[in-house]
N, C-alpha and C positions, 0 to 999 in steps of 0.2 A: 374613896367614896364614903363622906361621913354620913349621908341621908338615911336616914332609916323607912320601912315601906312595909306597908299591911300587905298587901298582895304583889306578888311578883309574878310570871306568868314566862314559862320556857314553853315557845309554839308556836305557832302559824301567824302570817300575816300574807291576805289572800284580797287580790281586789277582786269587785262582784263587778258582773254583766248580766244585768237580770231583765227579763222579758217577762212584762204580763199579758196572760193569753185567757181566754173564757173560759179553756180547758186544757188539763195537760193532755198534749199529744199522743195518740195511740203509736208502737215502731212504726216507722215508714210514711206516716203520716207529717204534713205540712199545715201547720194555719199560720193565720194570721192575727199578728199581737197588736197589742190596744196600745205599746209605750215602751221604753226602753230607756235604760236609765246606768248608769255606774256608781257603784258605793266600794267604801273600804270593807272587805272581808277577813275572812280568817279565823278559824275557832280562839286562836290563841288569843289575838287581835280582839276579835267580838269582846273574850271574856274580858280580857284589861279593861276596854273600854267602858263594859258595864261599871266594873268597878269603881274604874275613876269616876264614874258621871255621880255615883253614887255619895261619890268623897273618898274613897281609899286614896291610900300616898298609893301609887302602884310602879314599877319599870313592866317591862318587856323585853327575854332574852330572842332574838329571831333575825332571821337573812331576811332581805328583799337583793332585787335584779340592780344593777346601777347603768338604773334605765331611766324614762319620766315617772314612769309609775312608782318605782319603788320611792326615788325621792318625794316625788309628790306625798305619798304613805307616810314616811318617816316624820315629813314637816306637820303631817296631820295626827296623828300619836303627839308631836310635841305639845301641839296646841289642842290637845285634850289634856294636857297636866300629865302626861305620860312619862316617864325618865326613858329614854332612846337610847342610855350611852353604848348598850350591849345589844345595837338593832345595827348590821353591816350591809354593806353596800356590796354585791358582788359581783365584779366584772365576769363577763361571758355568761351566768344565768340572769333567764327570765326574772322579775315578779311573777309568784304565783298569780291564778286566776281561777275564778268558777264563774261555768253558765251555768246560768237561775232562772227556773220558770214557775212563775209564781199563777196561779190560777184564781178565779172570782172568789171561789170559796176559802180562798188561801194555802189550799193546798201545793205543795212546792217540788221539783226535780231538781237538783244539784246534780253539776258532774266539773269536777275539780283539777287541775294541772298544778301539783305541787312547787315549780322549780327551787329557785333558789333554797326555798325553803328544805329543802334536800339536804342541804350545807350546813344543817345544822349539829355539831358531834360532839363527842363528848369532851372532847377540850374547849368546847364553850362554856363546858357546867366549868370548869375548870378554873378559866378564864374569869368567870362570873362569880367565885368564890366568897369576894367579902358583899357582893349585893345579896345572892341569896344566905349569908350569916346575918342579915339585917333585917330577912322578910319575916312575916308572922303567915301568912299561907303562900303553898305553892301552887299553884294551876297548870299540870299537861295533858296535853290530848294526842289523838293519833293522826296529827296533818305532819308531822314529822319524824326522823328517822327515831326507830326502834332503840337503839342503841345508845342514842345521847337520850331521849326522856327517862329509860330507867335509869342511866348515872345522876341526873337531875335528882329521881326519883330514893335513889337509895345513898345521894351525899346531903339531904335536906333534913335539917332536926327538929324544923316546926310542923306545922298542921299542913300534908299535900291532900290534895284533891285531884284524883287521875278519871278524867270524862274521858272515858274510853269510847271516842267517837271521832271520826267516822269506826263506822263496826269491824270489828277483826274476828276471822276465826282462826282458833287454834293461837288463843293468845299467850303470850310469856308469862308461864309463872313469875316474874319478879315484877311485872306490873300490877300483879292482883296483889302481894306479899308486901311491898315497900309503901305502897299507896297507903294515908290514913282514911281518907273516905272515895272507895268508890263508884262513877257513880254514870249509870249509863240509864237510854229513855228506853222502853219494850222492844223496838229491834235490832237495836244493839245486845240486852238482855237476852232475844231470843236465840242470835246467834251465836253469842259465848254459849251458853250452857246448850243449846240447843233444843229447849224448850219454848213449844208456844205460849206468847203471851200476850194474851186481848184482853183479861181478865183480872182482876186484883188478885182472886185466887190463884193463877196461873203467874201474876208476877212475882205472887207469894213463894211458889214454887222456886222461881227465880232466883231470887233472892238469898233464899238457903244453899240453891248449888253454889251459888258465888260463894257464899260463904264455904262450904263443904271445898271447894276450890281449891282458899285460899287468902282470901279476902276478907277483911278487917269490917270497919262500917262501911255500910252499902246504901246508895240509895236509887231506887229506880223512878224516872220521872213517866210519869202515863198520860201528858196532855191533860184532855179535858175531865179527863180523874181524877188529878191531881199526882200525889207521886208516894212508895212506900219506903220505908228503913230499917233496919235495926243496925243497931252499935253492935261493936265485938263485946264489947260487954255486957247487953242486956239482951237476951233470950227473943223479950219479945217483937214482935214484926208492928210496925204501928203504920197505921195508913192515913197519911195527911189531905184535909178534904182540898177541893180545887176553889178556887176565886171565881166567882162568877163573870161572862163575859157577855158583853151586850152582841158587841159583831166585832165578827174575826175578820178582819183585814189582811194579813201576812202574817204565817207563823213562820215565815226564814227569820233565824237566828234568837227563837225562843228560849233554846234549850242551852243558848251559851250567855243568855239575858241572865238564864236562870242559876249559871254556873259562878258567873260572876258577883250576883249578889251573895250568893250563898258564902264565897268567899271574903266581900265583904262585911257580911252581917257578922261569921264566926271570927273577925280580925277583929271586930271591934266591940264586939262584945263577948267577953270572956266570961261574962257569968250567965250568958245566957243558952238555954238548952237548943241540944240540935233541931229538937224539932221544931222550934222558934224560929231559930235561923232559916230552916225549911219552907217555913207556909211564909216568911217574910221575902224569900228568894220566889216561893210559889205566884205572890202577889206582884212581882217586880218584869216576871216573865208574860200573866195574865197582860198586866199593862202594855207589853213590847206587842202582842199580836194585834191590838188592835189600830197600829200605823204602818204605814208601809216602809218599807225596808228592813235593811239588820240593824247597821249602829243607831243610826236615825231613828228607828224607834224606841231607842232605850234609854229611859224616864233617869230624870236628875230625880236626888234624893226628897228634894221639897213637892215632887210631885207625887210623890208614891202618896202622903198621906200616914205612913208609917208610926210610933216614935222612936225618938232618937236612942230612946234603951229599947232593943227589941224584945227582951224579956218579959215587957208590959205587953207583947201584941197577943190578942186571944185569937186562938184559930180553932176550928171544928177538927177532930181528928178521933179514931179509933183503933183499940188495936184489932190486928185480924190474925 
């Protein structure tokens, strides 16, 4: 495999079953939805795609079922510019899948059924050797087994980004340690450290246990806050403002909108600061909530508005 790739992405690929309702459901409770619809899912899945829409060269290491869904999936990563060679087919598991209820306001429930994707171990990172010696960032999350994303995590010599999501408690030291930026949204933050966090100040708090942890750069995303950081090597905690947003439509699959660009901003631009990269990944995920769906809504690079050096993009930000 001679191809070289800005972002390469070991993790989920997950088809959606989403239901829009007026409201989410109280337990126990039944209503009735306004529509129903199927989209390609998946954290892993999501971020690639951001990326690519963006223009990253990108692969995908990850199982699907070899079932209809999963092939349907695989043919759809290709014809996103995706590289699939290290996306398997695997007889006797599912395609994963998630139901999705997306409400007027856009508020959303996810409840997710991993399979194939289960399959995924550590002799894939293995397996995958000279594509991730070719990538410039790495992308895992936690829709996949424990064991193959740290080997991913700690055979990778460029720039990883570990979105420690869905939430884990009682996480493995070697995902906070090997990670170069990690980066979760407030309640994933609150439940690593086990600290509340509604508050900049309180994700400030955050922030530093991560670090106190184990963790390197950190960055926490807070919605319509926007999101905060600091590097392992600068002290101070800086909080990046939010993009302003007319109407939120859907926020499923903001936060891997958000993951994705991030990754492609720091692939491709090497002299530009993180927190550059940040309010340009911040601007990329504002744009994703206001269409419906996950992939679907996430904007090709000519439409951001962006420039092509993101160094030049000025954003509001303070430290706290």
């Amino acid at each position: 495999m001679s191809e070289k790739f800005d972002v390469v992405i070991f993790g989920s690929c997950i088809v959606d079953f989403i239901s829009y309702v007026p409201r989410l459901p109280k337990v126990g409770e039944t209503l009735h939805g306004t529509k129903f619809v199927t989209g390609f899912g998946g954290k892993g899945a999501n971020q690639c795609i951001a990326a690519a829409r963006l223009g990253s060269r990108t692969a995908i290491i990850g199982k699907l079922g070899n079932d209809p869904w999963g092939k349907s999936y695989r043919d759809a990563l290709r014809q996103e510019g995706v590289n699939v060679d290290r996306v398997d087919l695997i007889e006797g598991e599912s395609t994963g899948i998630a139901q999705i209820n997306v409400a007027n306001n856009g508020d959303n429930q996810i409840v997710i059924v991993v399979g194939a994707n289960n399959c995924l171990k550590p002799v894939d990172v293995q397996a995958s050797s000279q594509l991730l010696g070719t990538a410039k960032v790495l992308i895992c999350q936690l829709e996949t087994p424990l064991e193959a994303t740290i080997e991913a995590l700690k055979s990778f010599s460029g720039i990883s980004i570990m979105n420690a999501a869905p939430a884990l408690e009682n996480i493995p030291q070697d995902l906070l340690k090997y990670a170069t930026i990690f980066c979760v949204n407030e309640t994933e933050a609150a439940l690593i450290t086990d600290l509340q966090v509604e508050t900049i100040m309180q994700a400030k708090a955050a922030l530093l246990k991560l670090q106190n942890m184990g963790c390197g750069t950190v960055i926490i995303t807070l919605g319509e806050k926007g999101a905060i950081f600091a590097t392992k090597s600068e002290a101070k905690i800086i909080h990046v403002k939010p993009c302003q947003v007319e109407r939120v439509v859907d926020t499923t699959g903001a936060g891997d909108a958000f993951i994705g660009a991030l990754a492609h901003f720091i692939a491709g631009n090497p002299s530009a600061e993180l927190l550059q990269c940040i309010a340009a990944a911040n601007k990329v995920a504002a744009m994703s909530v206001q269409k419906p769906g996950t992939q679907t809504s996430f904007p090709r690079f000519q439409e951001t508005g962006l420039p092509r050096d993101v160094s030049l993009y000025q954003s509001e930000w303070e430290y706290i």
